[in-house]
VEXLUM-403810 format. One record per residue (C-alpha): x negated, y, z; residue number from 1; residue in three letters. Coordinates in nm, 3 decimals. Layout:
N
+---------+---------+---------+-----+-----+
:    east :   north :      up :   i :  aa :
+---------+---------+---------+-----+-----+
:       X :       Y :       Z : NUM : ALA :
...
+---------+---------+---------+-----+-----+
% end
This chain:
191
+---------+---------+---------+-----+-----+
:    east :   north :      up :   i :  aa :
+---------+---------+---------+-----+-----+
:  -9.130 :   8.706 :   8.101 :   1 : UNK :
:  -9.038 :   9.014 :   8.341 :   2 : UNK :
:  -8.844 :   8.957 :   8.683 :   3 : UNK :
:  -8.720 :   9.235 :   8.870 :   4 : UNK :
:  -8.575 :   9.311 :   9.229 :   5 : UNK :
:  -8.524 :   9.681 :   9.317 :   6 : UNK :
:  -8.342 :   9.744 :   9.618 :   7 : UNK :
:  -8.098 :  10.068 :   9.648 :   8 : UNK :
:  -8.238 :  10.185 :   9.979 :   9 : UNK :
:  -8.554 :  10.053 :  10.193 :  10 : UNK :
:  -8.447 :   9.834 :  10.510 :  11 : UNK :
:  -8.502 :   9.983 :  10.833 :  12 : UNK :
:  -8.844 :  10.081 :  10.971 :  13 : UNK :
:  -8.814 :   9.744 :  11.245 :  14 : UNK :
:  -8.740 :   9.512 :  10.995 :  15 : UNK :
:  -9.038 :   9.581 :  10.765 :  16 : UNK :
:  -9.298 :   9.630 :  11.053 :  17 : UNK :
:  -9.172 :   9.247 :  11.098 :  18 : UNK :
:  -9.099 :   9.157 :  10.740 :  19 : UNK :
:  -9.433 :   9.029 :  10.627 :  20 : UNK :
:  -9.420 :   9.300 :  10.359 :  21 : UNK :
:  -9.304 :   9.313 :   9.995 :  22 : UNK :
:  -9.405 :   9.031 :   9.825 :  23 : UNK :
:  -9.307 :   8.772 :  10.115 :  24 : UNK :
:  -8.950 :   8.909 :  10.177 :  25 : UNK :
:  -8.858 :   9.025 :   9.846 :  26 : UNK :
:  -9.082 :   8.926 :   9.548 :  27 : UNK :
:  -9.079 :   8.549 :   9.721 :  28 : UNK :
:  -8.751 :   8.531 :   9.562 :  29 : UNK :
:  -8.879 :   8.662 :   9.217 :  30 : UNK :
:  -9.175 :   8.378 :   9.252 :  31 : UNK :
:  -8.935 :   8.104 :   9.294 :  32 : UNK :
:  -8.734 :   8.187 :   9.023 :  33 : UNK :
:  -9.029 :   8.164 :   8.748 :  34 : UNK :
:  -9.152 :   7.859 :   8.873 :  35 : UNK :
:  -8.769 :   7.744 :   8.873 :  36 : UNK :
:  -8.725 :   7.839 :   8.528 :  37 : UNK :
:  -9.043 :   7.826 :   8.352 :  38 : UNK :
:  -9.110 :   7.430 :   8.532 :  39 : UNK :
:  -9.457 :   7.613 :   8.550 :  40 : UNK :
:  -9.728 :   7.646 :   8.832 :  41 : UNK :
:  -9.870 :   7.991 :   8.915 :  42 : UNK :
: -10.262 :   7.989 :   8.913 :  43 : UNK :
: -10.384 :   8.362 :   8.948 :  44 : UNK :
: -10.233 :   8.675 :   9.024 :  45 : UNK :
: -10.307 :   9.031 :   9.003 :  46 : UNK :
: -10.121 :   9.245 :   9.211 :  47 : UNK :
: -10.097 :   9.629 :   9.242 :  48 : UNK :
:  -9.834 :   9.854 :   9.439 :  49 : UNK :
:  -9.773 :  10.234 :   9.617 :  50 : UNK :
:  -9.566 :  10.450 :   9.858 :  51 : UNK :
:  -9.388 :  10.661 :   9.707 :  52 : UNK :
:  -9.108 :  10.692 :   9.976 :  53 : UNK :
:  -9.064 :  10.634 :  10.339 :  54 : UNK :
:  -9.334 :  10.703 :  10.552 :  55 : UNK :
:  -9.291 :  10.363 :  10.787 :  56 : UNK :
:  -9.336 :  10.149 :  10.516 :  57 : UNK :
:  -9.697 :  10.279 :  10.416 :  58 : UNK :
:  -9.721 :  10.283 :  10.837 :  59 : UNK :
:  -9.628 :   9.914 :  10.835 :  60 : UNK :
:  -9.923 :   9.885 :  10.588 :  61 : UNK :
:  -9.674 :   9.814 :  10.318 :  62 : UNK :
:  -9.596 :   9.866 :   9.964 :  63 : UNK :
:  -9.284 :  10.024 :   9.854 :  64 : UNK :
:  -9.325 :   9.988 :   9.470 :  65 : UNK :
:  -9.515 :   9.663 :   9.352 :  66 : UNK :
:  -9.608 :   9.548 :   9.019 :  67 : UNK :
:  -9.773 :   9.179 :   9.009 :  68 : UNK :
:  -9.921 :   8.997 :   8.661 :  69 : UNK :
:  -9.849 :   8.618 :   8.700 :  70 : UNK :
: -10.062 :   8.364 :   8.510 :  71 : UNK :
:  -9.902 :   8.038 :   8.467 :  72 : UNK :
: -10.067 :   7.707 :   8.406 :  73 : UNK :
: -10.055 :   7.707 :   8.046 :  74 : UNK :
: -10.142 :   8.090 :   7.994 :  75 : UNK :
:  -9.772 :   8.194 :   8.029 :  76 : UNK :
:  -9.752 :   8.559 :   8.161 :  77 : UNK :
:  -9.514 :   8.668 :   8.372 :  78 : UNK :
:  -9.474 :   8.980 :   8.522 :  79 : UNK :
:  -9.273 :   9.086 :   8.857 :  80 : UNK :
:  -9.173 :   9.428 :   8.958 :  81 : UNK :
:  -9.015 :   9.514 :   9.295 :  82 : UNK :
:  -8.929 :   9.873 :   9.477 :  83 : UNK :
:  -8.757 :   9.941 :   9.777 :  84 : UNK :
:  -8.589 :  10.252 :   9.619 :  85 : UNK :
:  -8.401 :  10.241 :   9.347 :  86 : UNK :
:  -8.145 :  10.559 :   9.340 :  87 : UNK :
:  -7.892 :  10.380 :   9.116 :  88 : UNK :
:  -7.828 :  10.041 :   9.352 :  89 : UNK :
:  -7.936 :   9.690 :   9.362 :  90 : UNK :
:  -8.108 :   9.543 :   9.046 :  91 : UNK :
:  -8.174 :   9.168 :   8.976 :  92 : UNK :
:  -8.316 :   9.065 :   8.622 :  93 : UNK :
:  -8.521 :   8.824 :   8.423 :  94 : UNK :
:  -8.583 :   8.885 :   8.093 :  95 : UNK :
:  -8.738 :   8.585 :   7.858 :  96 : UNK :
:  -8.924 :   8.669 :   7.523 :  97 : UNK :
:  -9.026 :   8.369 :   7.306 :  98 : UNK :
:  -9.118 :   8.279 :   6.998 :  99 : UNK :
:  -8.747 :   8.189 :   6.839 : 100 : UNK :
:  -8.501 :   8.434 :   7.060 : 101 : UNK :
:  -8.531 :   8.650 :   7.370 : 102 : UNK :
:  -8.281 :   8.647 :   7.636 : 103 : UNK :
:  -8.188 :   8.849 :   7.945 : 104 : UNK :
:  -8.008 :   8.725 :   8.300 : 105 : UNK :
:  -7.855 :   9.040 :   8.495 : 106 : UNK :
:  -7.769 :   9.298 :   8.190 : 107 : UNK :
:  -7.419 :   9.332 :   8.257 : 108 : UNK :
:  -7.156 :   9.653 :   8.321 : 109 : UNK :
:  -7.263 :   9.673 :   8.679 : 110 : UNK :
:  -7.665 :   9.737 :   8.595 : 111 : UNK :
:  -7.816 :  10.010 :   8.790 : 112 : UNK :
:  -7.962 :  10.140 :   8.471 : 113 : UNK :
:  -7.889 :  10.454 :   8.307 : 114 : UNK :
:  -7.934 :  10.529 :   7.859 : 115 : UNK :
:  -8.034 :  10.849 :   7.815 : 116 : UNK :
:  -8.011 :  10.732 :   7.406 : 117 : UNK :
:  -7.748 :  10.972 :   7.233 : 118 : UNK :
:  -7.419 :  10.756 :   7.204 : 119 : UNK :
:  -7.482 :  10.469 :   7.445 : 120 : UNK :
:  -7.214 :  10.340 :   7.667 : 121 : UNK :
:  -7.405 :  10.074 :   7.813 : 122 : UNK :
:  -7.370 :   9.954 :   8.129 : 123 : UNK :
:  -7.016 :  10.091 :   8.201 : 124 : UNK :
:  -6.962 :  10.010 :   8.516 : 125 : UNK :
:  -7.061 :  10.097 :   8.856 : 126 : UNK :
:  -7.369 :   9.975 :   8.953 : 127 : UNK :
:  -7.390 :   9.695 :   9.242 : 128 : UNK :
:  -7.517 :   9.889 :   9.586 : 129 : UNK :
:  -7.588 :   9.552 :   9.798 : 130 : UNK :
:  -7.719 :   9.222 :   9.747 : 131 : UNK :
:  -7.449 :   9.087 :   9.914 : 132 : UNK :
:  -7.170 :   9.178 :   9.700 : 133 : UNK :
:  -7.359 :   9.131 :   9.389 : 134 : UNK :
:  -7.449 :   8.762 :   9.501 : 135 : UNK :
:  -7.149 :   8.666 :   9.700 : 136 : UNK :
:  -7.054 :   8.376 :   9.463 : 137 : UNK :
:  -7.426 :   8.237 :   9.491 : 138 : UNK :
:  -7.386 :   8.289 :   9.853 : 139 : UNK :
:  -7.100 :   8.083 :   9.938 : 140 : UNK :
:  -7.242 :   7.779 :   9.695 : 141 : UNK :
:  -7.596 :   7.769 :   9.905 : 142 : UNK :
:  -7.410 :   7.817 :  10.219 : 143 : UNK :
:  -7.165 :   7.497 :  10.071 : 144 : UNK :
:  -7.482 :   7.302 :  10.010 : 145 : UNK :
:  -7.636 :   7.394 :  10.350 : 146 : UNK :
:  -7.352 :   7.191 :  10.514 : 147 : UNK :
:  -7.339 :   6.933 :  10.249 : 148 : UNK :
:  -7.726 :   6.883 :  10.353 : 149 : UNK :
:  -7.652 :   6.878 :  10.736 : 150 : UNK :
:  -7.364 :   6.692 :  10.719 : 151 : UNK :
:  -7.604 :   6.417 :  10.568 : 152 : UNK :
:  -7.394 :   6.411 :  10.238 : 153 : UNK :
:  -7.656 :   6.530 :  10.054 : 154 : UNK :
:  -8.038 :   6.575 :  10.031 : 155 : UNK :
:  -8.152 :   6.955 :  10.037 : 156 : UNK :
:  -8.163 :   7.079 :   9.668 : 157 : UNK :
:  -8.452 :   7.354 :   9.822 : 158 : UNK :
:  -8.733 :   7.128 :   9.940 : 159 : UNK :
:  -8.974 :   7.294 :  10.181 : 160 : UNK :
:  -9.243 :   7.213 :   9.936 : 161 : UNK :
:  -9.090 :   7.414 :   9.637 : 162 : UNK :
:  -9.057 :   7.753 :   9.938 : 163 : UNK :
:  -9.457 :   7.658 :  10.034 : 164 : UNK :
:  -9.520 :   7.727 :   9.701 : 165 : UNK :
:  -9.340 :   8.049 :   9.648 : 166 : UNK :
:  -9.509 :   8.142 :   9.978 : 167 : UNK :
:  -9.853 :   8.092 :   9.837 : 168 : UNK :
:  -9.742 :   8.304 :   9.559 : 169 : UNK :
:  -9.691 :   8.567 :   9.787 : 170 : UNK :
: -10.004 :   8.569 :   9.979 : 171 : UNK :
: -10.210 :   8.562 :   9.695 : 172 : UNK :
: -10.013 :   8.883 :   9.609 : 173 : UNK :
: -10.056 :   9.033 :   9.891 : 174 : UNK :
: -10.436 :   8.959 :   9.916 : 175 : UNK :
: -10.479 :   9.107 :   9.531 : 176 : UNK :
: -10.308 :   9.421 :   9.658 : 177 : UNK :
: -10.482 :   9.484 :  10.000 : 178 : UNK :
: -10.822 :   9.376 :   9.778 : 179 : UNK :
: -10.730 :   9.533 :   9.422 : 180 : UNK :
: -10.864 :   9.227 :   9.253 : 181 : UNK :
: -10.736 :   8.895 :   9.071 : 182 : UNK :
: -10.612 :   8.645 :   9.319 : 183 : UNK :
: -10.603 :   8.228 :   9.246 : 184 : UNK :
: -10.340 :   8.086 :   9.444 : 185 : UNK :
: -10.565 :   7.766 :   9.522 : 186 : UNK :
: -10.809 :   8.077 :   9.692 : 187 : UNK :
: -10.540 :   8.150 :   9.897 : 188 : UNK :
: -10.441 :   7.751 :  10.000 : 189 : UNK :
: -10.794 :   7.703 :  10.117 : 190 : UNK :
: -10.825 :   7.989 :  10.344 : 191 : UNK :
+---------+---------+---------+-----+-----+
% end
């Protein structure tokens, strides 16, 4: 399993001094998603990353470029790359290999990838430059349920337990990368 989240252009320097780096504001999403999918718990991680751009981020004591090795509960790995840079636009994926097929979310005309194999037209369209746009159906659902949920017509489909979790995700992360060294997220609960 890969899951990827590569943002055209770093946010400005205020909002990552306050941002709680990387893996809290932008892998977090990446982390809820596997568990989401996979109906699996996270139980280590192993998290490395760089700066290969803008100087505030690496003042911020940031990462620009991550790479993080998930280890599920039943051995499953999964494996999460994030950059702040990504010259071609915004790119959102999750690929799935298995045993009987392998599948792909996010490999459509608007992918912020580039063939360089002789012949290839794929993607043909031009790639998505904000999360916004590329999301705005998503959007308008979540913001549907969010008043559903106030409103009292509903209970909240995002439980504060399922974000906890996703949260420990990303601390563990960001330990492994400020330590260089494999991470449990139980380590990181009990701290």
């Amino acid at each position: 399993m890969r899951s990827t989240t590569l943002d055209p252009a770093p946010p400005p320097a205020a909002y990552v001094a306050a941002s709680g780096g990387i893996f809290r504001d932008c892998s977090v999403h990446d982390f809820d998603i596997i568990r989401w999918v996979t109906g699996r718990e996270v139980t280590e991680v192993y998290a490395a990353g760089g700066n290969r751009g803008a100087d505030y981020i690496r003042e911020a004591g940031d990462a620009d470029t991550t790479g993080a090795v998930l280890t599920l509960d039943d051995g499953t790995l999964a494996v999460v790359s994030n950059s702040r840079h990504n010259g071609r636009g915004h790119d959102v994926r999750m690929e799935l290999h298995g045993f009987a097929d392998s599948i792909a979310v996010g490999l459509e005309d608007k992918l912020p990838l580039r063939s360089v194999e002789p012949g290839t037209t794929f993607p043909a369209g031009t790639p998505h430059d904000f999360f916004m746009d590329r999301f705005t159906d998503a959007y308008r659902a979540e913001l549907t349920a969010f008043t559903e949920v106030v409103a009292g017509y509903r209970p909240s489909p995002c439980t504060i337990a399922e974000a906890l979790e996703a949260g420990w995700i990303a601390e563990a992360c960001t330990l492994s990368l400020r330590e260089h060294r494999p991470v449990t997220v139980e380590e990181v609960r009990q701290a």
